[in-house]
N, C-alpha and C positions, 0 to 999 in steps of 0.2 A: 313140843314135838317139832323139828323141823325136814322139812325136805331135802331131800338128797335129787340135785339136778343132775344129769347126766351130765359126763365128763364132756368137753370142748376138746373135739377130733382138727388139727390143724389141718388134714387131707381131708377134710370135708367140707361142703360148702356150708356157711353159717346159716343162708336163706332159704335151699333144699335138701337138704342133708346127702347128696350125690359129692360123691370121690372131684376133688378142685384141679387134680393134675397140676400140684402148685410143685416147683420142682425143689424149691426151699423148704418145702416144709415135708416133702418125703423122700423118699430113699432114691430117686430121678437121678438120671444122668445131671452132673454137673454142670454150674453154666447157669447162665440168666433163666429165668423162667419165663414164659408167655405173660403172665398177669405182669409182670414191668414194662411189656410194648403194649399195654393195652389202656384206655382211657377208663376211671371208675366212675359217674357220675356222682353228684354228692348228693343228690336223690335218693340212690342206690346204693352209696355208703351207712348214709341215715337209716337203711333197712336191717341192716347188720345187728346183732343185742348185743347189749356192751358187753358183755362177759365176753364174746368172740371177736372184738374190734380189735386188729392189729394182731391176731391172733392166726385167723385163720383166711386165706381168701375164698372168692366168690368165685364162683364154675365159669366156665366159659358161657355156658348154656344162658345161667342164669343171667350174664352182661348181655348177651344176642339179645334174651327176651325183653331185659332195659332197652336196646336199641331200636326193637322194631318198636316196643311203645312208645318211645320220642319218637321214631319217624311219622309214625299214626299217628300221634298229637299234634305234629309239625306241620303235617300234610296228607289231610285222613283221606285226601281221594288218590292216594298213592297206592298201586296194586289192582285198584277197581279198575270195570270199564266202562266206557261213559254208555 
């Protein structure tokens, strides 16, 4: 008996399953997308399953929440107050 995975949605993010507003990969205005001005760490690439790798991108949401946790990691008294 094998499993049936649910299909690999390009407009979805691979890591939260929320709409990626990738503009390559749906029916968007033409024109570069956001996720090519944007940085992906390779941290946050490596989270991706490889069935979705190169497939689909990652939400914006979900790069912010990599960023704020480099920042926190970077400099965990960032935001606090002394």
């Amino acid at each position: 008996m094998s499993l049936l995975l649910p299909a690999m949605d390009p407009c979805r993010c691979p890591l939260c399953g929320q709409p990626n507003a990738c503009a390559m990969a749906g029916a968007l205005a033409p024109g570069p997308c956001w996720c090519t001005r944007v940085h992906f760490s390779a941290d946050l690439l490596a989270q991706v399953p490889e069935a979705a790798r190169n497939k689909a991108c990652i939400c914006a949401a979900c790069v912010a929440a990599s960023e704020d946790n480099k920042a926190q990691v970077e400099d965990p008294s960032k935001g606090e107050g002394a």
